[in-house]
C-alpha positions in Angstrom: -7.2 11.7 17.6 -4.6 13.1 19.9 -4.2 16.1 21.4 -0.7 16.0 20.5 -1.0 15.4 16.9 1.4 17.5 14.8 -0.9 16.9 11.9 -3.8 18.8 13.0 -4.9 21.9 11.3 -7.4 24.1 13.6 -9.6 26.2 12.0 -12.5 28.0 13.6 -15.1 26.3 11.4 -15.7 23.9 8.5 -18.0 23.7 5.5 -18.5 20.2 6.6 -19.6 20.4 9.8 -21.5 22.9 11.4 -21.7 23.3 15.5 -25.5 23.9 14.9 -26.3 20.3 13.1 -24.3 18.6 15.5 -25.5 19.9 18.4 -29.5 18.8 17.4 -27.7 15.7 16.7 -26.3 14.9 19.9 -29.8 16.2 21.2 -31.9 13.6 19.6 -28.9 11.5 21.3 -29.3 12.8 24.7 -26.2 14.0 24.6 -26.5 17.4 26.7 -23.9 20.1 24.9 -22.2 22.4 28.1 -21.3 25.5 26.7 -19.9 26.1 23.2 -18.8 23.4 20.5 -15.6 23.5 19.2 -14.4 22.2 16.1 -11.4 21.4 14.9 -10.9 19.7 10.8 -8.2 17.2 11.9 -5.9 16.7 8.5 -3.9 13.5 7.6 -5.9 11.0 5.6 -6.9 10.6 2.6 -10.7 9.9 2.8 -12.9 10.7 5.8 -13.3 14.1 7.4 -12.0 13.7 10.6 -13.0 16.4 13.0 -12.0 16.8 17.2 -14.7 18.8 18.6 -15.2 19.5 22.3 -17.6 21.7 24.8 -16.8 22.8 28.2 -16.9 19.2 29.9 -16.8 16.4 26.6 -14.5 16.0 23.8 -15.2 13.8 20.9 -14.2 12.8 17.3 -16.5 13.1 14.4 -16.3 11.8 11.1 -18.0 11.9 7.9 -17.1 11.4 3.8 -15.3 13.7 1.9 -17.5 16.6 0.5 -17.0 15.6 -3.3 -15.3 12.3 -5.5 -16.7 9.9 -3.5 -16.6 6.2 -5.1 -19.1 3.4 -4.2 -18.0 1.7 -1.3 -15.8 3.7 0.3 -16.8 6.3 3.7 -18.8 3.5 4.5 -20.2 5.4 7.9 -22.7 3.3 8.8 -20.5 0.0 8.3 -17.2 2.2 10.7 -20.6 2.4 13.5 -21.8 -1.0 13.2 -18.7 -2.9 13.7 -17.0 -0.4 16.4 -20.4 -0.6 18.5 -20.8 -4.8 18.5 -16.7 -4.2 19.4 -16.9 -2.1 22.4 -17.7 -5.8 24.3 -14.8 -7.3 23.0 -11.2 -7.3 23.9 -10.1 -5.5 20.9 -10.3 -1.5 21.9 -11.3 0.6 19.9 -13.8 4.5 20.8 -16.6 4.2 22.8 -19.1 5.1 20.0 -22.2 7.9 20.9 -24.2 8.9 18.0 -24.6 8.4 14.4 -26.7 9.9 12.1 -27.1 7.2 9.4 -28.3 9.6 6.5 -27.5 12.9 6.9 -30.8 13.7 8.6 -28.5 16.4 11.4 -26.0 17.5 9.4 -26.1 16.6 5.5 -24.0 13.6 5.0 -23.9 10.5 7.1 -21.0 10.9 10.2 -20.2 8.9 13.4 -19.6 10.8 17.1 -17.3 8.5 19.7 -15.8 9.7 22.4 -12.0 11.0 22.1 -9.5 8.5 23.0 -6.6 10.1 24.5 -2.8 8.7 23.8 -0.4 8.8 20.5 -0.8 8.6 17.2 2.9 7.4 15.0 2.0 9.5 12.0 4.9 10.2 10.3 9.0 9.4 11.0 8.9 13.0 13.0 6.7 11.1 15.2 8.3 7.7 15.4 11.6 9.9 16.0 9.7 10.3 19.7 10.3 6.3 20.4 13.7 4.3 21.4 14.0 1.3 19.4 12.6 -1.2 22.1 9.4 0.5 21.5 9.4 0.8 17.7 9.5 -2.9 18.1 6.8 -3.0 20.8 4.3 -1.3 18.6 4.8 -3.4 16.0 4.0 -6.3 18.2 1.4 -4.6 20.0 -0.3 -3.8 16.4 -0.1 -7.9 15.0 -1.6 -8.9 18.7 -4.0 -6.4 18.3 -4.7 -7.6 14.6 -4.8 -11.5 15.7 -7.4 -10.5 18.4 -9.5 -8.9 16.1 -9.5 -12.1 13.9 -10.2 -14.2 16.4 -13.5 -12.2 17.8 -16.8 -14.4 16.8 -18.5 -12.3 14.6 -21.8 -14.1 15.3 -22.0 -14.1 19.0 -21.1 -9.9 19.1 -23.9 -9.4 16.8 -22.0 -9.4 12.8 -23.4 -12.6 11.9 -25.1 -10.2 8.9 -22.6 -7.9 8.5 -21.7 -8.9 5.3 -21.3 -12.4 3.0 -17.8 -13.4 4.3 -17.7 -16.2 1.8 -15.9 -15.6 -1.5 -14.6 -12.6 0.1 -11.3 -13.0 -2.1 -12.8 -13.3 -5.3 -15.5 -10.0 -4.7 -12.5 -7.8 -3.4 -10.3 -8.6 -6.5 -13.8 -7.5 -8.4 -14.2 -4.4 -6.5 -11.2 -2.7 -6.5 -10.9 -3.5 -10.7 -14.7 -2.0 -10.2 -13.6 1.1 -8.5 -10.4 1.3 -11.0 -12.8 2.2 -13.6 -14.6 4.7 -11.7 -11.4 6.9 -10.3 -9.0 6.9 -13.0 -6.9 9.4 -13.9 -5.3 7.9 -16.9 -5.0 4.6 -18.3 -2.7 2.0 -17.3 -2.9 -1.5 -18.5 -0.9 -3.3 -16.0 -4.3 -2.5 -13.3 -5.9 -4.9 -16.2 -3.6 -7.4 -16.2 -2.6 -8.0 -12.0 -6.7 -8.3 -11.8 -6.9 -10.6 -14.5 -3.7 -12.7 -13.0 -5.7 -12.4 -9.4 -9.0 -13.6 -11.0 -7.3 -16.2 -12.2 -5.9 -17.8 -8.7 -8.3 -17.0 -6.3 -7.9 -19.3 -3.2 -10.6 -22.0 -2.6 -10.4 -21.7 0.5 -10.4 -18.9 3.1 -11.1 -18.4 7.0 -14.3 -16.1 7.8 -13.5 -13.6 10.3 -13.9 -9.8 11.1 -11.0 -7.7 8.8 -10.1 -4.1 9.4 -9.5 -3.4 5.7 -6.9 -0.3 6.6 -4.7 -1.5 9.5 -1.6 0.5 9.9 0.2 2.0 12.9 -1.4 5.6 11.7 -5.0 3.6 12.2 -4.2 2.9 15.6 -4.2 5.0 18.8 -1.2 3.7 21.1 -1.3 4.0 25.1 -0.1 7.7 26.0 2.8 6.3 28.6 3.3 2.2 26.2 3.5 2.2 22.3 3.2 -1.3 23.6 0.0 -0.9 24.4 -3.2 0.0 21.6 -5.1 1.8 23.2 -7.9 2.0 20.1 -8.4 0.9 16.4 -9.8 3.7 14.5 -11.1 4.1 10.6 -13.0 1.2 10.3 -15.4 2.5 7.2 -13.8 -0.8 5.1 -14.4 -3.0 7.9 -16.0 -6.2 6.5 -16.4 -10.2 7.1 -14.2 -11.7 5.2 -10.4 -13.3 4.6 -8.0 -12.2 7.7 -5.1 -13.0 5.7 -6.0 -10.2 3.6 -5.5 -7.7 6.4 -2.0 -8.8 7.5 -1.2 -8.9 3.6 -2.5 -5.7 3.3 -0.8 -4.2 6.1 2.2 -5.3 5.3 2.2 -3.7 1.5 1.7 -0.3 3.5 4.8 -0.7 4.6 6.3 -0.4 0.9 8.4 3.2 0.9 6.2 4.8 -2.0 3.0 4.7 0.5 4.7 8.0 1.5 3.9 9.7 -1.3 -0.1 8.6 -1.1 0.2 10.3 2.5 2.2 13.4 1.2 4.7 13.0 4.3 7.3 10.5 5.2 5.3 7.9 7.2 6.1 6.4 9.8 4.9 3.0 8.8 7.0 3.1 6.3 9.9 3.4 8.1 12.5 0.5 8.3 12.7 1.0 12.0 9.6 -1.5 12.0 9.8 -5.1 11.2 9.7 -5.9 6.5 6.8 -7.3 5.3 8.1 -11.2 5.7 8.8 -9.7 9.7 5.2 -8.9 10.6 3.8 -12.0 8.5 5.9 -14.1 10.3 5.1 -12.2 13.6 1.2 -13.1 12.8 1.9 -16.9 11.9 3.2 -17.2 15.4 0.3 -15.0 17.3 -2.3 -17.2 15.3 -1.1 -20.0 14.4 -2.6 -19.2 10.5 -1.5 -20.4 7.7 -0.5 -17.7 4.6 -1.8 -19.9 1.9 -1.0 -18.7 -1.5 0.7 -15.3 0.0 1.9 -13.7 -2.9 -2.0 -13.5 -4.0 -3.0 -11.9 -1.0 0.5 -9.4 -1.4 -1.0 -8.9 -5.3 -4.5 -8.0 -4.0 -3.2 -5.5 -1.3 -1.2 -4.1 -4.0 -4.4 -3.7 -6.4 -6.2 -2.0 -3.9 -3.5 0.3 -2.8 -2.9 1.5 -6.6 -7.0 2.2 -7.2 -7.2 4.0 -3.5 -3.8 6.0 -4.6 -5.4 6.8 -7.6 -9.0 7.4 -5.5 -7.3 9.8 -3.5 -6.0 12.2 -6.4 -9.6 11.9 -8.0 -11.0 12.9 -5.1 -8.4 15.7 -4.8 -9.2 16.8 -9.1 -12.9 16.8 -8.2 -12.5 19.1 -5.1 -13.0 16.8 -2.6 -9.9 16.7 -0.9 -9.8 16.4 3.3 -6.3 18.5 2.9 -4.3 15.8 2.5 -0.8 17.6 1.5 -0.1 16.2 -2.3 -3.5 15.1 -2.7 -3.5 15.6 -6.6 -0.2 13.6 -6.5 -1.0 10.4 -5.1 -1.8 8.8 -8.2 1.8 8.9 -8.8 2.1 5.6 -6.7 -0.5 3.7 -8.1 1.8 1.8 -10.8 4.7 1.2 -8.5 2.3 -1.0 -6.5 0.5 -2.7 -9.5 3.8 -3.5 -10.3 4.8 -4.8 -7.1 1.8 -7.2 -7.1 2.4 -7.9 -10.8 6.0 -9.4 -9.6 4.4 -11.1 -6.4 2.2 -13.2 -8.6 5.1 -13.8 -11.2 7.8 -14.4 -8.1 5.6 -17.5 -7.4 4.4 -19.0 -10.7 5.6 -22.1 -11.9 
């Protein structure tokens, strides 16, 4: 979502979205189109189609699901909409949104239109290459701020009070992502079994309720054109959901594990160790929030579940032909048992 985004691919048109469709939906918007649409397939993740697209006066970003492989779930359009639009009143920035159509009425499979948000996107360690130190570490502070202020947004009073059932949030996501394991494997691996057997197993009894991302990473996040200590927009928010903010940080920090690189096909920036370890940015969060971990290594063996079965998503996706051009696409699921066994040794690290 940056004009200055090495990972862009232009191409003159795309199967999944034509010029036409969009402009009747921006029309039933009343949106007015000056001049020509063009679109632009913007390559680099894993999932959603994520195209720029731009007349003679506007530019936006569209997105929709991939065009084949999808898993129940997952491109969740209509949940990315709901949450960004009740957001736009908070503090926490993230696209001004414009249109959606909710069922593929315009343009044959649900997608989302917000207005571009121009600044820099930290992609990969070419692009983290760009920043001194003192602003490596000022992203990564800027990105747990940005985190804790999400968290702390009432849900009920922007509109989310039904946005979900934030209550045994824990215990559905461990039975999810075994759920989804079923549905995109590749192969079998037992160990997936047994970490969501050992997560089913300690549960926590308690959670805090609040609004979680579900992806946060520095490659989710749009940073201020002139301050990487600045956000200037949270992006991909199709796994937004109520539920356990200690989830998110967990997660977030497992992205920073070096084999992520290999999901992405690139050498991530996020995975660099220019940014702060896991037990950095944890800590970093305790002190924005005040929160207590509880039983962190379960919430480190739950990001690492769901990391494995989306690795593993991504090169179904990829065998299936419905791969956004992710480079290595048909290779991610190479990663999936490094991280089941990473959470496998978080859980055993703590017992007894």
């Amino acid at each position: 979502m940056t004009e200055n985004d090495g990972q862009e691919k232009h191409v003159a048109s795309h199967p999944g979205l034509s010029g036409d469709d969009l402009r009747k939906l921006l029309a039933a918007n009343e949106i007015d189109v000056a001049g020509e649409l063009r679109i632009d397939l913007i390559s680099g993740g894993g999932a959603n189609l994520t195209f720029d697209v731009r007349d003679d006066r506007s530019h936006w970003v569209v997105r929709r699901p991939p065009m084949g492989g999808l898993t129940p779930s997952a491109h969740d359009m209509n949940r990315e909409w709901n949450v960004t639009s009740a957001l736009v009143q908070t503090g926490v920035p993230v696209p001004p949104t414009v249109a959606i159509d909710r069922d593929g009425e315009f343009i044959g499979a649900p997608c989302t239109v917000v207005e571009f948000v121009d600044g820099r996107v930290i992609r990969s360690v070419e692009d983290l290459a760009e920043l001194s130190d003192a602003e490596v570490t000022a992203s990564a502070d800027a990105l747990v701020r940005t985190l804790a202020d999400l968290h702390a947004v009432d849900y009920e009073a922007v509109g989310l009070g039904d946005f979900g059932r934030p209550d045994g949030f824990a215990a559905r996501q461990v039975k999810l992502w075994a759920r989804q394991w079923g549905i995109v494997k590749t192969r079998e691996l037992d160990d997936v079994d047994r970490l969501a057997s050992a997560l089913t197993e300690r549960v926590p009894s308690q959670a805090r309720n609040a609004i979680v991302h579900g992806d946060f990473r520095i490659d989710n996040t749009i940073l201020a054109p002139n301050d990487p200590g600045t956000v200037a927009a949270v992006v991909d928010w199709e796994m937004a959901a109520l539920g356990d903010p200690i989830a998110d940080i967990a997660l977030m920090c497992v992205y920073r594990e070096p084999v992520f690189s290999s999901v992405l096909g690139f050498d991530a920036a996020w995975t660099s160790d220019r940014y702060p370890d896991a037990d950095g940015l944890a800590q970093r969060y305790v002190e924005a929030t005040g929160a207590d971990l509880g039983d962190w290594p379960f919430y480190l063996g739950l990001a690492n579940l769901k990391l494995g079965v989306i690795a593993e998503g991504i090169t179904h996706r990829a065998l299936a032909g419905g791969s956004s051009g992710a480079a290595g696409a048909e290779r991610a699921a190479e990663a999936t048992g490094a991280f089941v066994a990473a959470g496998l040794r978080a859980l055993a690290a703590s017992a007894g």
